[in-house]
N, C-alpha and C positions, 0 to 999 in steps of 0.2 A: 504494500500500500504506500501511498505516495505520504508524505506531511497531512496532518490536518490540516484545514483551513482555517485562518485566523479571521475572525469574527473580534471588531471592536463595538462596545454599545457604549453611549457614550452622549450625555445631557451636556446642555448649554448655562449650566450654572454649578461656579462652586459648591460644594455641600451644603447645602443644611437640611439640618435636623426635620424643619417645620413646613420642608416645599417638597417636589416631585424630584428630589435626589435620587442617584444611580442606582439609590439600595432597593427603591420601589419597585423596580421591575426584574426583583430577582428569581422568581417563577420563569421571568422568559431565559433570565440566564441559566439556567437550571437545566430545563429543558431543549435548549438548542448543545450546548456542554453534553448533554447523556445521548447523545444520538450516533447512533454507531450505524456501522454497516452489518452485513450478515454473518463477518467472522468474529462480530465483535468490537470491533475498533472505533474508535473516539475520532468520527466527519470530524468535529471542529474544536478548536481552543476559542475561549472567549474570555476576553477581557472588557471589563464593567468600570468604568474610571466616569464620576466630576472633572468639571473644568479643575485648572488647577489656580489661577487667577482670575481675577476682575480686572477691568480694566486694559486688559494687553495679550498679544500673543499667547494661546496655549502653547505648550511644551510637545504636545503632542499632538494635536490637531494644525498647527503652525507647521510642520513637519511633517505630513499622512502622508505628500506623497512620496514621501524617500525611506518610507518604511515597508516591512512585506508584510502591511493589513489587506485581505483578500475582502472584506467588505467592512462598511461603517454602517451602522446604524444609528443615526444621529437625531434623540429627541429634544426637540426645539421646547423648553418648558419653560423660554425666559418670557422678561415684558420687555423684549427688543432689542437690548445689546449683548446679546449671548453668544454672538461670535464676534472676532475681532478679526480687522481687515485681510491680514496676514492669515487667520486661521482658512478665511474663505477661499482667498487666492491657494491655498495649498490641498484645499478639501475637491478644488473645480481641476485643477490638474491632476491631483489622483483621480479622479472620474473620468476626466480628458483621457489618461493615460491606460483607461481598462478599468478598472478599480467598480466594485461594486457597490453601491451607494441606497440606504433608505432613508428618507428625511422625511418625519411628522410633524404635529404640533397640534394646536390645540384651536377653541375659537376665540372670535374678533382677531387679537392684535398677538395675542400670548404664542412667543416664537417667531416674528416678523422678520427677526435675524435673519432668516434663511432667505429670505429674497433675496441677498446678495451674491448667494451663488449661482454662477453660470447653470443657466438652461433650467435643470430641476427647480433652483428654487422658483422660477416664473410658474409652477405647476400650483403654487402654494397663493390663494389670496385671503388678503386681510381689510378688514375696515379703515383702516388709516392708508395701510401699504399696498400696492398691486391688487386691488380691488376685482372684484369679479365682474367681468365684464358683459355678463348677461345680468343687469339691471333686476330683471323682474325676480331672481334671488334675493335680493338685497332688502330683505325683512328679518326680524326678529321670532324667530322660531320657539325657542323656548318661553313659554311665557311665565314660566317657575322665577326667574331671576333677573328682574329687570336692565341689574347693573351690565350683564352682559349682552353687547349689540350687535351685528349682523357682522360675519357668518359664525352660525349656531345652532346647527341644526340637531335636536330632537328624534335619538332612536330609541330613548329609553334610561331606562332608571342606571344609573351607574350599580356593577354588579348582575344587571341582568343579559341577554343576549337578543340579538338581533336577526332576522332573515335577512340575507344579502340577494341581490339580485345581481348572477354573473352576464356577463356581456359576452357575446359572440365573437370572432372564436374564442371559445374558453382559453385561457391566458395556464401557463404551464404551474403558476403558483397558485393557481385556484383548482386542480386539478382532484380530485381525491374518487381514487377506485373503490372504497366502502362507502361510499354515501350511494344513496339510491338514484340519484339522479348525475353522479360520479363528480361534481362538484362539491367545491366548499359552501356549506349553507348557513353556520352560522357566525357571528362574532361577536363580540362584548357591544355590548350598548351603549349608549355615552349621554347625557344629557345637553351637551350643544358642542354638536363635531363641528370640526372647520373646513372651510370650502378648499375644492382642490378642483382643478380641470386640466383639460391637453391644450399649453400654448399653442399659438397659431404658427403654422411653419416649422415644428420639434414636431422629433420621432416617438415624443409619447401619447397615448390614448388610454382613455378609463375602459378600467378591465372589471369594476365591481362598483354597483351603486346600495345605496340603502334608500327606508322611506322615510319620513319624518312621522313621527306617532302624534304631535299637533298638527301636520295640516294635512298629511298624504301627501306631501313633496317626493318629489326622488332629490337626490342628492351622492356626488360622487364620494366615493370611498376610496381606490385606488387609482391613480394613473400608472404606468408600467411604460418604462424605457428601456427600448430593447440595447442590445450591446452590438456596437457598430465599428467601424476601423475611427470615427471621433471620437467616442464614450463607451464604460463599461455599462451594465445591465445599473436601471435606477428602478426603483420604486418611490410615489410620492404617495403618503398614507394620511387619510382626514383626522385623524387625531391619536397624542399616544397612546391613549386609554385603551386601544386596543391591547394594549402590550403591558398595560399595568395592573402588577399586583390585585390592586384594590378592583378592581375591571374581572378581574377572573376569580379572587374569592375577597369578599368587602370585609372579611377580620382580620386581612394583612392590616388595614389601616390606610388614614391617608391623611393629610395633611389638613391642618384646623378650619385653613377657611373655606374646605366644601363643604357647605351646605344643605348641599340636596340630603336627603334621607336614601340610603342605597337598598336595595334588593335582593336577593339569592338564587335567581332563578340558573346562574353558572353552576353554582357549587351545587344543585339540583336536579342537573339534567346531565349525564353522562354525554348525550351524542353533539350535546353543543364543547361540551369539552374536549372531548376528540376532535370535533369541526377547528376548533382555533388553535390545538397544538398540530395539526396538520397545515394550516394553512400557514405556522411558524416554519414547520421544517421542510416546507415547502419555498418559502423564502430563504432560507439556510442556504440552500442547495442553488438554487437560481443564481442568487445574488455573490456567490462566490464561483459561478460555473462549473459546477458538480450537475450531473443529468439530475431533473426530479424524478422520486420515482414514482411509475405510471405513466409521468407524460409520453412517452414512445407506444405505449399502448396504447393511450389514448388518439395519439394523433393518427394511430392505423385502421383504429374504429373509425374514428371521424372522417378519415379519408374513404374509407369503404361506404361509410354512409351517403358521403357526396358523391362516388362513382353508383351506388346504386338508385340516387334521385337523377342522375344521368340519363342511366338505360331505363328508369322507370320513373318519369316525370308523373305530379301528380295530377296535372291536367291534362294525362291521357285519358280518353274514353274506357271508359271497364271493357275489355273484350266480351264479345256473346259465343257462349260456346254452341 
């Protein structure tokens, strides 16, 4: 077997105690860390690091692209200066350079940082910052919490889980051969995700929407950039609640000033929980160019399915025997 793959996860703010620190989403480190192949072997090493300053170059982020990190996963949890100039210019040429990249964040403004980077962050809009440019979004979804204002959208109680709706062609990180419809169907809920779309003229397109539970809105959830000879494979995710602790079981804990009252319907339903540690190790494998597994399968089925709507269109006439 080759090296595992180096997996950095990795927030835009020094520690603390009382916010969305690196320590919150230790279930997803846990879980991408124990995933092995068939003889056993440990796919990926993963390292979990805070910023290491305010105000100035990270140490390591200032530095991604001269290191052998084979993917970043970079949760945007600040109120806007959670990367520094340097960090950015080094995070967009490791992605220039191949390098595998997921950047989330939260709603309205929280993580705005990331608009700085080349191409992905453009996938990312805020209220203040690169606004979404279909207008008729640009309302206040949650109506739980006034302070926070557009984008915000409402799938559900933190703690509880969502039905995703995947996009055509199914996208290799939504792939899952045990689910019944062989897609990924469910994920953590959030009570106001933040807006994400496919800039105009980039090689990314949304691969998964959700609905809003205040108004029946769709609302994107992922866009996916594929890995070309300019850029490694990116993903742009609507919020990191996906990926947090408190998101998949609400007695991790979370920080004092969420307010909403959370749910259990994760730690309740076994097939939503497999639904989101598959669509993790699904991402694992992508975003460091490891094959997913299933996707070959899947694309054989899919492909047979379109040669047989070929020879058998469905607006042929029924034959009369």
């Amino acid at each position: 077997m080759t090296r595992p793959a180096r997996i950095l996860l990795q927030t835009t703010i020094v520690h603390d105690a009382d916010d969305w620190h690196i320590g919150r989403f230790s279930m997803l480190r846990d879980h991408i860390a124990g995933l092995c192949n068939e003889s056993g072997e440990r796919l990926f090493t993963v390292e979990a690091r805070d910023r290491a300053v305010r105000g100035g170059p990270d140490p390591v982020l200032s530095q991604l692209d001269m290191s052998d990190v084979d993917a970043l996963w970079l949760f945007a949890v600040d109120a806007g200066d959670g990367l520094d100039p340097a960090d950015c210019a080094a995070i967009t040429r490791y992605w220039r350079n191949g390098g595998g990249l997921l950047v989330t964040r939260d709603n309205m403004d929280l993580g705005k940082s990331v608009c700085s980077l080349g191409g992905i962050g453009l996938a990312h809009y805020f209220h203040a910052t690169n606004p979404d440019p279909d207008i008729t979004r640009h309302c206040v979804d949650d109506q739980d919490n006034g302070a926070i204002l557009w984008p915000n959208y409402h799938s559900g109680a933190n703690g509880d889980f969502q039905e995703i709706e995947v996009l055509a062609p199914t996208h290799p990180v939504l792939i899952d051969p045990e689910a019944p419809r062989g897609v990924v169907r469910f994920l953590p809920a959030h009570p106001h995700e933040g807006g994400i779309g496919a800039p105009p003229d980039s090689a990314g397109r949304v691969i998964a929407r959700g609905i809003s539970q205040a108004t029946g809105r769709p609302f994107n959830i992922a866009v996916a950039f594929e890995a070309s000879s300019r850029a490694g494979p990116a993903i742009a995710q609507s919020t990191f609640h996906h990926f947090a602790d408190f998101n998949w079981d609400p007695a991790q804990g979370c920080p004092s000033f969420v307010t909403e009252a959370p749910r259990e319907g994760m730690v309740h339903c076994a097939q939503a929980q497999r639904s989101v540690r598959r669509y993790v190790a699904n991402l694992a494998h992508w975003l460091t160019g490891w094959p997913v597994p299933g996707a070959l399968q899947q694309h054989r089925e899919d492909a047979l399915d379109e040669a047989l709507d070929e020879s058998f269109p469905a607006s042929d006439p029924p034959s009369i025997a």
